[in-house]
C-alpha positions, 0 to 999 in steps of 0.5 A: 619589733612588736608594739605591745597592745596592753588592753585591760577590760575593766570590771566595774563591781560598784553597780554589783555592791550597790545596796547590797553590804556583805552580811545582807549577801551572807545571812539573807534569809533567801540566801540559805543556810550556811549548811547548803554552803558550808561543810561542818568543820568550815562552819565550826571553825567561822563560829568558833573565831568569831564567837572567841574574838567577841568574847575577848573583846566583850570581856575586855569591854565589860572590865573597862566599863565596870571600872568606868561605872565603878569609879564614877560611883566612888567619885560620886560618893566622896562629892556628896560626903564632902559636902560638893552634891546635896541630894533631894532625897523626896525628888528621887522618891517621888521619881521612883515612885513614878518609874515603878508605875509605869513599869507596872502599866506597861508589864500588865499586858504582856504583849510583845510589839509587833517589829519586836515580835518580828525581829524575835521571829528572823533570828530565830529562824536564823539560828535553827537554819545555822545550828552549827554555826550558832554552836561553834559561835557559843562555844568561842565566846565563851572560851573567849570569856575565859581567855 
């Protein structure tokens, strides 16, 4: 009888991924627009599920959050009513009064910081690369809004 000779070559992936995560290879701006990969009932479809998905999930978060918000004032409130937090009233005025100024000096020049104004600039170019992709991600997230 023949001895089975069971060789496997092995195909080691990990020099391959190393300092590369799927969504640079996705959306890397030397990787294309997902136009030249994609036809447009693919890109309406991944858009449209990934736009539903956060959506419903943003909606869900958001509940959660306002109720969490919500709650902790009306806690705060009956603390103070029943006598549990004295508030500095001048402390939270002066404060205030702070806060408004700083917003006043850092609002007068109107200038957007450079890693800002560069972060702005990629993903613009992203969208106006992937328009159908960005449509059918909008309008999922907002179906999932609704849902």
């Amino acid at each position: 009888a023949g001895a089975k000779d069971d060789t496997f070559s092995v195909l080691d992936l990990t020099e391959y991924t190393k300092n590369r995560p799927w969504w640079r290879k996705m959306f890397n701006p030397s990787s294309g627009s997902s136009a030249e990969k994609y036809n447009v009932a693919t890109q309406l479809v991944i858009g449209g599920v990934t736009g539903w998905c956060t959506g419903f999930i943003f909606q869900k978060v958001g509940k959660l959050a306002a109720t969490a918000v919500g709650g902790g004032f009306f806690l705060l409130q009956i603390a103070n009513h029943t006598g549990y937090i004295k508030v500095d009233w001048n402390l939270v005025q002066r404060d205030m009064n702070k806060a408004k100024q700083q917003l006043k000096f850092h609002s007068s020049g109107n200038k957007m910081p450079p890693e800002v104004k560069s972060r702005v600039d990629e993903v613009v170019i992203f969208l106006k690369k992937n328009v159908i992709l960005t449509g059918g991600f909008a309008g999922g997230f907002l179906l999932g809004m609704a849902s």
